[in-house]
Each structure stands twice: as C-alpha cells, then as structure tokens.
C-alpha positions as CSV (number, residue, x, y, z in Angstrom):
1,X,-20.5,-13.3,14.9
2,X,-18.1,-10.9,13.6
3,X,-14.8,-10.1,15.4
4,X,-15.2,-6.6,17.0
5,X,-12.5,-3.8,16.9
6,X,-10.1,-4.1,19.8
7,X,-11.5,-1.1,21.6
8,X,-14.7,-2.8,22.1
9,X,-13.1,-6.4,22.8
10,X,-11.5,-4.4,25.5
11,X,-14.7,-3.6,27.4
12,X,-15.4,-7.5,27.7
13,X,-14.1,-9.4,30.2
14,X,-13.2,-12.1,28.2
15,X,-10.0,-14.0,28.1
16,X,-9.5,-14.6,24.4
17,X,-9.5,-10.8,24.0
18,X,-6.4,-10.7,26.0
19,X,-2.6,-10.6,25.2
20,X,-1.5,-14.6,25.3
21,X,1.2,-13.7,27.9
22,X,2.9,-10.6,29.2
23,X,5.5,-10.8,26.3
24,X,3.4,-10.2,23.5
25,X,2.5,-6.9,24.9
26,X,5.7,-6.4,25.4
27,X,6.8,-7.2,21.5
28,X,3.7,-4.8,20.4
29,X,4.6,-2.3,22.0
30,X,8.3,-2.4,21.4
31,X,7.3,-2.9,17.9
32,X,4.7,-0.2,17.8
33,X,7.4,2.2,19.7
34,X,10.4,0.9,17.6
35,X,10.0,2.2,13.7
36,X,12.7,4.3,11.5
37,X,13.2,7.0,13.7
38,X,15.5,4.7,15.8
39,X,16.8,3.9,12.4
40,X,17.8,7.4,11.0
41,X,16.7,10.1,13.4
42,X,18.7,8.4,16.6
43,X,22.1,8.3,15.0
44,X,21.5,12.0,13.1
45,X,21.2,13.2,16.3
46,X,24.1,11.7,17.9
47,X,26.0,13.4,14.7
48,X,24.3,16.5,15.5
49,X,24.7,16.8,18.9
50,X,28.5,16.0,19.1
51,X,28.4,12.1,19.5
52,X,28.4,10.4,22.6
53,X,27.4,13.5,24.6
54,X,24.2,13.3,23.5
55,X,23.7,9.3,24.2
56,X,24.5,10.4,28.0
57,X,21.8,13.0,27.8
58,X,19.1,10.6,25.8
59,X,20.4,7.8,28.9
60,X,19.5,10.2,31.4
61,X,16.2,11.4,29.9
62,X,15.3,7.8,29.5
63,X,15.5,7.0,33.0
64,X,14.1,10.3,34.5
65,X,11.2,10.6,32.4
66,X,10.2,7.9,29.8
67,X,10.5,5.0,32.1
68,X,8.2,7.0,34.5
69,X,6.1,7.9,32.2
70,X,6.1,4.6,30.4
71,X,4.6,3.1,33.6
72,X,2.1,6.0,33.8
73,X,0.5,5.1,30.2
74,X,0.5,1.0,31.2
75,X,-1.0,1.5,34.4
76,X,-4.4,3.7,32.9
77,X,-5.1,1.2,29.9
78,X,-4.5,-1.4,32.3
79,X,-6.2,-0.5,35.0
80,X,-9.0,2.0,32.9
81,X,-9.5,-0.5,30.1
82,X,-11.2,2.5,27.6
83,X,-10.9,4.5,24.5
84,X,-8.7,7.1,25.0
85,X,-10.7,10.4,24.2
86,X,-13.4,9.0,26.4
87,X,-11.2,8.7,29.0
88,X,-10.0,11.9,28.5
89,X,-12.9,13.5,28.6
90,X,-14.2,11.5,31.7
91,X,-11.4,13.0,33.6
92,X,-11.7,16.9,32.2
93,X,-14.3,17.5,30.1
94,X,-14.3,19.0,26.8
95,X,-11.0,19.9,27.3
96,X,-9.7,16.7,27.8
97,X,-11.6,15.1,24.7
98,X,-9.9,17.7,22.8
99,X,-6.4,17.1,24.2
100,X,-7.5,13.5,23.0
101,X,-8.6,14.1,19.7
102,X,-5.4,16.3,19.1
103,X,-3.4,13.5,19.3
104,X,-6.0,11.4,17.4
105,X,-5.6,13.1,14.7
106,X,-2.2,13.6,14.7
107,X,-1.9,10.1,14.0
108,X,-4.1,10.1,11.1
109,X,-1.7,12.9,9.7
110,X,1.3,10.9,10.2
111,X,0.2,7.8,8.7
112,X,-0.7,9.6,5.4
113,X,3.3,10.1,5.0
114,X,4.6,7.8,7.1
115,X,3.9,4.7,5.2
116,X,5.4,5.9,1.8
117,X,8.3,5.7,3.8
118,X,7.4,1.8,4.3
119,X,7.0,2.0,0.8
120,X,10.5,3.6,-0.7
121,X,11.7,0.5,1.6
122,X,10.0,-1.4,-0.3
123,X,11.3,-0.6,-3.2
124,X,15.0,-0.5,-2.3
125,X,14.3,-4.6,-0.8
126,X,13.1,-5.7,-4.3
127,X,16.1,-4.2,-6.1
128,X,18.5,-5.2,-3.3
129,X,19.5,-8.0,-5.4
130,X,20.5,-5.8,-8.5
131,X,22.2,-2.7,-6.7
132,X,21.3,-0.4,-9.6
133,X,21.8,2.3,-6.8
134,X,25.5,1.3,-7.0
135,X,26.8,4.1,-9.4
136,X,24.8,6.5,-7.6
137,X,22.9,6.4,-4.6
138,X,21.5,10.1,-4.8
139,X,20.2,9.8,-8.5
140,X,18.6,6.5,-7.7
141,X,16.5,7.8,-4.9
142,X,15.8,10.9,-6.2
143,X,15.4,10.0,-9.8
144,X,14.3,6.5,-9.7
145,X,12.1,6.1,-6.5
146,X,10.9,9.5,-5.8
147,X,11.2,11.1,-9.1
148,X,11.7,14.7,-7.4
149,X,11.0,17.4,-8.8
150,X,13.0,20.6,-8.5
151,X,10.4,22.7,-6.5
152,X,8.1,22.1,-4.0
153,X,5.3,23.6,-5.8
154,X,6.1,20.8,-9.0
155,X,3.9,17.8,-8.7
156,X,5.8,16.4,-11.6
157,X,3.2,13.4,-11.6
158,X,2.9,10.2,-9.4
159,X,5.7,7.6,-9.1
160,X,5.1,4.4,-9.6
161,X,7.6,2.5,-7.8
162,X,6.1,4.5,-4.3
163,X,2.4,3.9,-5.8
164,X,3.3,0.3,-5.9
165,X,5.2,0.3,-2.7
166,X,1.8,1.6,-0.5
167,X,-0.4,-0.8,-2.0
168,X,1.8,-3.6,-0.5
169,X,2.4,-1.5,2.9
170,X,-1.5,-1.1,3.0
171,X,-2.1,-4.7,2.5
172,X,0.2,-6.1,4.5
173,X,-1.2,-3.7,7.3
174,X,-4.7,-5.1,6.4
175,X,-4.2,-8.7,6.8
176,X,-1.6,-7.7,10.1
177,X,-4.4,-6.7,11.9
178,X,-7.9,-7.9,10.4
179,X,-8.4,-10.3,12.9
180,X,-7.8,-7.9,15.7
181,X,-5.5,-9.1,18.9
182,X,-5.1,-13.3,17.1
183,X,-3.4,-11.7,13.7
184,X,-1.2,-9.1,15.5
185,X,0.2,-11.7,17.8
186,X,1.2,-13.7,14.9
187,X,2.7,-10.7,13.1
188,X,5.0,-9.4,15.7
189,X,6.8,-12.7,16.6
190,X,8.4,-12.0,13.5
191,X,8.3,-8.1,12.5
192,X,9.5,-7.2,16.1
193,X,12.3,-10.1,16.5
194,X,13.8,-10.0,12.6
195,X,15.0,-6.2,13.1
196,X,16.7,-6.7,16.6
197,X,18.3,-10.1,14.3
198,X,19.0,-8.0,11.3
199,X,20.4,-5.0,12.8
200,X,22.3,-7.9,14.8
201,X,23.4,-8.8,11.7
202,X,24.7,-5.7,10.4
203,X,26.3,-4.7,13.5
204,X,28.6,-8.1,13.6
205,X,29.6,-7.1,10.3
206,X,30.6,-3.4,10.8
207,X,32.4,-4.5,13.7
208,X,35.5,-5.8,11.1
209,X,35.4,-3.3,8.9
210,X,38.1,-0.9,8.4
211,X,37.6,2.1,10.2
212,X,34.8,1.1,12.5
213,X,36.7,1.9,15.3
214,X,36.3,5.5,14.7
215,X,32.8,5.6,14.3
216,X,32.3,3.2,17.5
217,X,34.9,6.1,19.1
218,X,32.4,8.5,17.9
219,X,29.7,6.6,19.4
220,X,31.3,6.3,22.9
221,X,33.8,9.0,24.0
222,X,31.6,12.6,25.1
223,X,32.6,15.6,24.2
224,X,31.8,16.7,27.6
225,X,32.3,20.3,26.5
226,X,29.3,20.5,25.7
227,X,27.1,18.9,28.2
228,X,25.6,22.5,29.3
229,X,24.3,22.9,25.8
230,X,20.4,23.5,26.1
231,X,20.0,22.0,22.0
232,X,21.7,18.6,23.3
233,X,19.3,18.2,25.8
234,X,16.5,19.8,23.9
235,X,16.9,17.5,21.0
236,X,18.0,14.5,23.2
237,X,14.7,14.5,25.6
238,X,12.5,15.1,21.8
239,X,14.1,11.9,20.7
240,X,13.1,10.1,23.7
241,X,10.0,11.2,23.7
242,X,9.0,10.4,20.0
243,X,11.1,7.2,19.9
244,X,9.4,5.6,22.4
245,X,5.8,6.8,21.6
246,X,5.4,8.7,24.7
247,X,1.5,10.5,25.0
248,X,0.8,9.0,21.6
249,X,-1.8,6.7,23.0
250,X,-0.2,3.1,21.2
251,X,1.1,2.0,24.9
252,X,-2.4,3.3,26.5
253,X,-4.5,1.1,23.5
254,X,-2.2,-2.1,23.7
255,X,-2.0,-2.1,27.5
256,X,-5.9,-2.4,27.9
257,X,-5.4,-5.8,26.4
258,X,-3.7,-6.9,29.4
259,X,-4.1,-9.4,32.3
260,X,-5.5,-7.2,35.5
261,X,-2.4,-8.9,37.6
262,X,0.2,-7.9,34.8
263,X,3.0,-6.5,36.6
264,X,3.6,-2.6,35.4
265,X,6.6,-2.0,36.3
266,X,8.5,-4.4,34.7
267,X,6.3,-4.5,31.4
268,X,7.3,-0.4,31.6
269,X,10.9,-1.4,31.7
270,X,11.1,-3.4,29.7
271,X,9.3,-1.9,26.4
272,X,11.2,1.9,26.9
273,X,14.3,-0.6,27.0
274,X,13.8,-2.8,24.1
275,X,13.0,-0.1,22.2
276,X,16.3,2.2,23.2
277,X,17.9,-1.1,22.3
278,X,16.9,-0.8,18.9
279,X,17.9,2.9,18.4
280,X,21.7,1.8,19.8
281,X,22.0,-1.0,17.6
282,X,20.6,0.9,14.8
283,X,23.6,3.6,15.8
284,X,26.4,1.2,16.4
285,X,25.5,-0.5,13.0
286,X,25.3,2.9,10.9
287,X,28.7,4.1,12.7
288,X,30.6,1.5,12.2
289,X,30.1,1.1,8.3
290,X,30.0,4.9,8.5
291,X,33.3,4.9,10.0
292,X,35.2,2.8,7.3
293,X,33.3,4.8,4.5
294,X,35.0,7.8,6.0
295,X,38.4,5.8,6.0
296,X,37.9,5.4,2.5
297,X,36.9,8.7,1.2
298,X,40.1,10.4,3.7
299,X,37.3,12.5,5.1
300,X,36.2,13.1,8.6
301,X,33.1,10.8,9.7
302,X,30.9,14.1,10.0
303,X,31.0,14.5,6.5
304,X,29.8,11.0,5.4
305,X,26.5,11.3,7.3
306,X,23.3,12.6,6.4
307,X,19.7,13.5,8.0
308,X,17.0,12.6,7.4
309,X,15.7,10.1,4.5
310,X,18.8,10.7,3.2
311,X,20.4,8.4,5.8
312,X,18.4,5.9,5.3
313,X,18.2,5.8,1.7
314,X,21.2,7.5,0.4
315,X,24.1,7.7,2.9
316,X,23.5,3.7,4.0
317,X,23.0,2.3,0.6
318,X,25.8,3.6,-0.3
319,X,27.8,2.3,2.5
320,X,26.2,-1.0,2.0
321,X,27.3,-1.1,-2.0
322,X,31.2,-0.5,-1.0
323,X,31.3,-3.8,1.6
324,X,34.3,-6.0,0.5
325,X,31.8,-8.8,0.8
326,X,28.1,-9.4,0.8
327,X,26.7,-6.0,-0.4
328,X,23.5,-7.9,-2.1
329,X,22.7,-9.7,1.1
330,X,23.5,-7.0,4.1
331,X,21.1,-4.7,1.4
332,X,18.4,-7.1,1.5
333,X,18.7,-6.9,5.5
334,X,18.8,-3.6,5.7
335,X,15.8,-2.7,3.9
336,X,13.6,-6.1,4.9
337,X,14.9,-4.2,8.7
338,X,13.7,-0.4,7.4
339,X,10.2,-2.5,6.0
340,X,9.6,-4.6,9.6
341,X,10.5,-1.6,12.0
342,X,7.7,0.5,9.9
343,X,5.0,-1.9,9.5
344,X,4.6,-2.4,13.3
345,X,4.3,1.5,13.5
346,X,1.8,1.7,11.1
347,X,-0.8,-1.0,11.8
348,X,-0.5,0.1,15.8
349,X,-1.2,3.5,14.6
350,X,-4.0,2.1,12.5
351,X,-5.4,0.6,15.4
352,X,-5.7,3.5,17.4
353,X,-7.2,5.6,14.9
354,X,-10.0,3.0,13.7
355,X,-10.7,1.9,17.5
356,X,-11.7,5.7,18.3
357,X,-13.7,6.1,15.5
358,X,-15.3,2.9,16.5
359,X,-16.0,3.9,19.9
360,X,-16.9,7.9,19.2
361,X,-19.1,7.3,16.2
362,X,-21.9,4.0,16.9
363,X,-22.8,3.8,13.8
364,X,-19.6,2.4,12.3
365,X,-20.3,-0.7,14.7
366,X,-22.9,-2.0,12.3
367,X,-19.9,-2.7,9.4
368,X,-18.0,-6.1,10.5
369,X,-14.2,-5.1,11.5
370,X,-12.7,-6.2,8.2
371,X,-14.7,-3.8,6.2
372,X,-13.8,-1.3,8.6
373,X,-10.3,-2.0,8.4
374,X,-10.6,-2.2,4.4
375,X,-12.1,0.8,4.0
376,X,-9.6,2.7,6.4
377,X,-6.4,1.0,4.6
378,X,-8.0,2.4,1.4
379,X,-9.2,5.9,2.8
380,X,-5.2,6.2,4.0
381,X,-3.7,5.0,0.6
382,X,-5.7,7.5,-1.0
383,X,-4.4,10.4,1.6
384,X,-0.7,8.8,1.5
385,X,-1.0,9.7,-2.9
386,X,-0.6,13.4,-1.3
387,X,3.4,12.1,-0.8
388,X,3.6,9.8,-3.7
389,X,4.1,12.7,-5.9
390,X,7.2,14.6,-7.6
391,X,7.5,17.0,-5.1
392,X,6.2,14.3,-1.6
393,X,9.4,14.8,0.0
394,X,8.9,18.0,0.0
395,X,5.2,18.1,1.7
396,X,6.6,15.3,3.8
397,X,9.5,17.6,5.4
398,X,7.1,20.2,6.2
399,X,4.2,18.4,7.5
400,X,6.6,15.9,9.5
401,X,8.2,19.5,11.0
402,X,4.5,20.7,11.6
403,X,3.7,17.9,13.8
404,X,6.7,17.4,16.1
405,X,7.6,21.1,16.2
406,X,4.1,21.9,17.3
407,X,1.1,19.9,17.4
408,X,3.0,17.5,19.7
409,X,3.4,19.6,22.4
410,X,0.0,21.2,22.0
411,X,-1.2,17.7,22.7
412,X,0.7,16.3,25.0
413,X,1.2,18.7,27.7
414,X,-2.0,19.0,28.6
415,X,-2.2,14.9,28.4
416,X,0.2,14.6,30.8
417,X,-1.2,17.4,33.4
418,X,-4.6,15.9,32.8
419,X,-2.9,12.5,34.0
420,X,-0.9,13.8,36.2
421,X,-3.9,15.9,38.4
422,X,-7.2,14.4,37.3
423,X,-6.7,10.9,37.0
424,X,-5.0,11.2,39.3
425,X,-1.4,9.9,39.1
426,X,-0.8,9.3,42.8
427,X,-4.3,6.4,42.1
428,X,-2.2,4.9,38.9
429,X,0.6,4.7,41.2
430,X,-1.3,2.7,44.1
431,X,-2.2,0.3,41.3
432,X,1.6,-0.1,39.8
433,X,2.6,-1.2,43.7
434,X,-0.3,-3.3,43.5
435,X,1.0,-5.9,41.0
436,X,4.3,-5.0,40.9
437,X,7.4,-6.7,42.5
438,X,9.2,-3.4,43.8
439,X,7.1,-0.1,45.3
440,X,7.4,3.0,43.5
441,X,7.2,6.5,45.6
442,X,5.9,9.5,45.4
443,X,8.9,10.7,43.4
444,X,6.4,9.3,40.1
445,X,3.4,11.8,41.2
446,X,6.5,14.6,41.4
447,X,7.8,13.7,37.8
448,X,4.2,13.5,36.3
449,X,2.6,16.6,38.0
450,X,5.5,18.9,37.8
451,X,8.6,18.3,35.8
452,X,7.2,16.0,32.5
453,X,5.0,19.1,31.5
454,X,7.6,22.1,32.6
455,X,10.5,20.2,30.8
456,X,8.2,19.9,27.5
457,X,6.9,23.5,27.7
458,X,10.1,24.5,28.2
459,X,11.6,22.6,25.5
460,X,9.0,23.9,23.4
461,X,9.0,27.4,24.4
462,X,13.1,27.6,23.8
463,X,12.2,26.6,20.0
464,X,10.0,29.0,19.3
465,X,12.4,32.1,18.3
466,X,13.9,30.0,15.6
467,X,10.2,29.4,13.9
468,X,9.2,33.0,13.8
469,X,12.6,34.4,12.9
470,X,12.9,31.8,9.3
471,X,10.9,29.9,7.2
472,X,11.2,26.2,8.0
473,X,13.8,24.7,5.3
474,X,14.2,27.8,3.3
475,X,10.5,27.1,2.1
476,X,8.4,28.9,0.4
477,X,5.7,30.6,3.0
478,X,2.5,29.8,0.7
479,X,3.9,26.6,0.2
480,X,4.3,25.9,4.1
481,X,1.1,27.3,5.3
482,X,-0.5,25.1,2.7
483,X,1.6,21.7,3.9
484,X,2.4,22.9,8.0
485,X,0.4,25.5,9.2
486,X,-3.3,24.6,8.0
487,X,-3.0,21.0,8.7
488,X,-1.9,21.5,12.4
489,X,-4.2,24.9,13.0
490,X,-7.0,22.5,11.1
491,X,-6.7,19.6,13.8
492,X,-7.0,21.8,16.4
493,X,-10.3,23.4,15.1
494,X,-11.2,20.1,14.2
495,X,-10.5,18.5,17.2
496,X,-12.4,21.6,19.2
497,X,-15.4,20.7,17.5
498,X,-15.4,16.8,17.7
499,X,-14.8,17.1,21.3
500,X,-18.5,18.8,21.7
501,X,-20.0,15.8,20.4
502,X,-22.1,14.0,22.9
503,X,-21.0,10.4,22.9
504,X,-22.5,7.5,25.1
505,X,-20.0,6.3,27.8
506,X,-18.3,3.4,27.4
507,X,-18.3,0.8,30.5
508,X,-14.8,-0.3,32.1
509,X,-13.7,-3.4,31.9
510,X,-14.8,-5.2,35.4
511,X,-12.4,-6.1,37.5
C-alpha cells in the first residue's frame, strides 16, 4: 500500500503516523518556523528600529502574544487532529473555509519566490570556495546570480545559476518529505541542528574580531528614547508574528501528528523559543562582523548594513571576504546556514499546501503520495521561473510586500477571532491544563478573544496611510498591480469561491 499524505495519516489512529517523541515536533516546527527571515529580516529591523530598543519590544511581544498564541495553534491540531480549512469551516462556515483558504494560498504564493531564495544560497555555497564575489559583492549578486536588469518591466531572460539553484531546492524538498512523517524526521535532525551549530560557529568568531564590541553594544544598550514609538512596536510585533509562523497553519499541521498526552505547554515554549533563538544568534553573528567592518571602513555601523537580500547576499559576503582568517570556510557556513534554515520552510510549507489539496479535492487520493508530491515540486518550479528572471527581484519585492502588508492580516484576524470565539479558546485551554505540568488561566481566553486581533487590526490599520499616499518602492503602478495587487485581490476571490465547494467531512482522530 502506498504511503498517504500526512493529513490523511493524521485521521488514523495509528502509532507509526505519529512524531517518534515530543522533540521531533519540536525540531519541525522550530525548523519550519525558523527560515531567513531570522537571518536578514531580524537584524534589519533591530538597525531600523534603533538597536536594542526594538529587541525589548520583540521580548515583550514574544511573551504576551506568540507564546499564547503558540499554545493556542498546538492545542487545536493536537486535540482537533484535521485539515485546516475543514476545521475552519466546521467552526464558521463559509466564512471560516475562506479565512482558511486565504492563508492556503498565501502559502502557495510564497513558495513560488521563496525558494529562489534557497536557490541564490545555493549558488553562493558552491562558489564559497572560490570567492569570486571578493572584488565585488554587489556586481556578483546582481550581475552574476541574478543577472538584474535595470527596470522592473525588463525580463532580460532567465538566469541560469538561479534555474539550476531551484532544481536542487525542489529536489531536495521532494526526497525531504516523499515518505511523509519517516523522511522529515530524518531531515530535520540535521537541517534544524546544523544552523543553530553554524550560526554557533560564526558567532564564536565575530566575538574576536575587531570592532565587535560595537555591534554587540548596538545589539544590547536601548535607546530608550524611543520606546513610545508606535513603528518600533509596529514592526517589532510583525516580526514576531512572521518569524515564528503565527496563523500560518505549519504549527496547526505538524502538531496533529502528536501523541494525545503531549504536554502543550511546554512543546509551545519551547518552539516560539528555539526559534527566537535563532533570530538572536543570527543578530549577534551579523553585528559582530558588522561591527569590525565598520571599524575598518571609519564609518558608523548604520552605514555598513543593508535590508533585505542585500544583507544576506551582499552586505555579509562581504564581511565574510575581509576575515583575517578563514573567509572560504565561515562562507561555506554561512550559505550551507542560509540553504538549511530555508529548506525546512519550504518543504513544511509544501506540506500544508499538498495535504489540503488532498483532503479538499478526493480525487487526488487515487495518485500514490510521491506522484503527488512530484508533480507539486514541478508545478512550483515552474511558478518559481516567474522570479528566476532579469527583473525576479523586482516581482519578488512587490509580491513579498503584497502578502505581509495585506493578505496577512486579511487572513489572520479573522483566524484568530474564529479561534478565539468559535472553537472556542476557553475548550483549547481546558485541554492545555489537561496534559500540561502548570495550569494556564483565563488571561489566554483574554489575549486570544480580545487583544491578538485588536493589536493586529490596529497594526494594520496604522499602515495604511503610507500605502495610499506612495507607490510601494517607488514602483511603477502597472507594474505593482500586475505583481501586488492582482495576486492578493485574486486569492481572495479565489479563495471566496473554493470555500463554496461542498466537501465531505473529514473524521477526528479518536481519542
């Protein structure tokens, strides 16, 4: 018989369908949760948001809402055990099987550009033992590996150093998780542990070089001036949120895999934890060598770093070339660190996607999982050649803004009130106490019911004046209604119209 997707393994009561221990759920999750946003987007906004000031706020955010939160999402796959739309639905209808397929989607868009990411890592790894980015970083990424054009609305033709890049990313995703819940647990011994090593690694080094002590400074000492700042706790709760994959279903999917005695709480803890861990060593590594790259240029450390990809690929390799010692080997890290963190992403993300289509559509059950899986890596390779063009860091930047400007919100809000008043979160919370070693209150029903959804409207709300009053990036406004606007507006019509479908039930997990 042919191994079934994990969202139907789920509905059987079967112990080989189940994580080995409590710490494999653990490492998925931190793995799935943990990608290259803790790498780049963590320490840009520390930069941004006037250093350590904004770690205090992220701290706080992380403790007041993720955590809570966190245990929210373990507790309904745990104790729900089904596809997420469905459950959705169950619990509000049509318009919770759209608030479902929102975020479904979502993840299909993100995939399409996430993984060329995966892939410019890639890239960077096999010539880590050349440095031909040495004599400069900017014209190697730009020329070499992305071949960008000078206008968004230039294709300029494919590049084949991202081309080839995918087709590894897609394969290594395929034979991740082909055999379901047996091959991921193999995978993320190591593509969950060698990051936390290598970013180890890199932080041991900064530590001696010259001028890491201003970037550690950076890292540590608040400008408290400017605590009251509403974008320093704007951007610091967004980081949270998207960091550890809050209302993006991955926690929800892999948590249905556990035992029914798992204790919540401290699963909860420890995933929002190990994946905050990540985004601090990522930051103490890139501030150290950050720091002595300012020493060396006599310029302030605000005006060494960059956002973005160009962290990443730009700013860091270029750090990484001017080491007194070891610039081939800490490159090799870095980028075998930028390939691990983003391959856990993906194939969790895959997962989610090909599970729901499994469970929404019957038909697809008749095709064994690994054709299934194959024809999905190759149906998101094709869409992923949308960003493997001249001008793909240009679609990228606008779609990537699309999606966690808007379409986040729009999907998670009414997630979290459907969670929060239909599920309801004051049953979730009577199941947490129920396998866990301490008792949580009624302080989680207030958090999930009230202030999750107004802090995130609010957030959201706040950001609008900025959208209407300029273009996104200075972009073209053809050029971002093709590559932000329709895609978002089209997965809400979409998803509007999927969410009428009339789909069989699918049967919990007995307890």
């Amino acid at each position: 018989m042919q191994p079934q997707l994990l969202t139907m393994d789920c509905m059987n009561n079967n112990a080989q369908h189940t994580w080995k221990s409590q710490w494999f759920f653990i490492l998925a999750s931190v793995g799935a949760a943990a990608g290259l946003g803790n790498l780049w987007r963590f320490p840009y906004m520390v930069y941004e948001n006037g250093g350590a000031v904004f770690v205090f706020a992220y701290i706080v955010c992380l403790f007041v809402m993720i955590i809570p939160l966190m245990m929210t999402e373990v507790a309904l796959g745990q104790t729900h055990r089904k596809e997420f739309v469905a459950l959705l639905g169950e619990k509000a209808g049509w318009i919770g099987r759209t608030a479902g397929w929102m975020m479904v989607l979502l993840i299909v868009l993100l995939l399409g550009y996430y993984t060329p990411v995966a892939a410019w890592g890639l890239d960077y790894l096999y010539h880590s033992f050349a440095l031909p980015w040495a004599g400069n970083t900017e014209g190697f990424f730009y020329g070499n590996i992305l071949q960008l054009t000078d206008s968004p609305e230039i294709f300029g033709g494919y590049s084949a150093p991202v081309i080839w890049g995918l087709a590894i990313a897609y394969l290594t995703v395929f034979f991740s998780i082909f055999q379901g819940i047996h091959s991921i647990t193999r995978v993320i011994k190591w593509t969950v542990s060698l990051p936390m090593i290598l970013l180890g690694i890199l932080l041991i080094n900064a530590m001696f070089l010259p001028g890491s002590a201003d970037g550690f400074r950076y890292l540590l000492i608040p400008d408290w001036s400017k605590i009251g700042s509403v974008l320093v706790w704007k951007d610091a709760a967004s980081q949270a949120f998207l960091s550890a994959n809050v209302g993006l279903i991955i926690t929800v999917f892999y948590a249905c895999f556990n035992e029914q005695k798992t204790n919540i709480a401290r699963s909860a803890l420890f995933v929002a934890l190990g994946n905050a861990s990540v985004s601090f060593l990522a930051a103490f590594a890139i501030f150290g060598t950050l720091g002595y790259m300012a020493l060396q240029q006599g310029v302030p450390i605000t005006e060494v770093v960059a956002s973005g990809p160009t962290l990443a690929f730009v700013a860091f390799p270029k750090a990484l070339t001017v080491l007194p010692f070891g610039s081939k080997i800490f490159s090799f890290f870095f980028f075998l660190t930028i390939f691990t963190l983003a391959i856990d992403t993906i194939f969790a993300a895959m997962e989610v996607v090909v599970a729901t289509l499994r469970s929404e559509f019957n038909w697809i059950n008749a095709y064994s999982r690994e054709k299934v899986i194959g024809v999905c890596c190759v149906l998101f390779f094709i869409w992923s050649l949308a960003f493997a063009g001249g001008n793909g860091l240009y679609r990228l930047d606008a779609l990537d803004h699309g999606l966690w400007a808007h379409l986040f919100y729009w999907a998670v809000i009414p997630q979290i009130i459907i969670i929060g008043w239909m599920v309801p979160i004051s049953a979730l919370r009577e199941r947490i106490n129920a396998v866990s070693a301490i008792t949580i209150g009624p302080w989680l029903d207030g958090i999930v019911k009230y202030v999750a959804p107004m802090f995130l409207l609010a957030v959201y709300i706040s950001s609008l004046p900025k959208e209407w009053t300029e273009p996104y990036g200075g972009y073209d406004q053809a050029f971002l209604h093709t590559w932000m606007t329709a895609p978002i507006v089209g997965v809400v019509i979409l998803s509007m119209l999927l969410a009428t479908r009339k789909v069989q039930p699918t049967a919990p997990l007995p307890s």
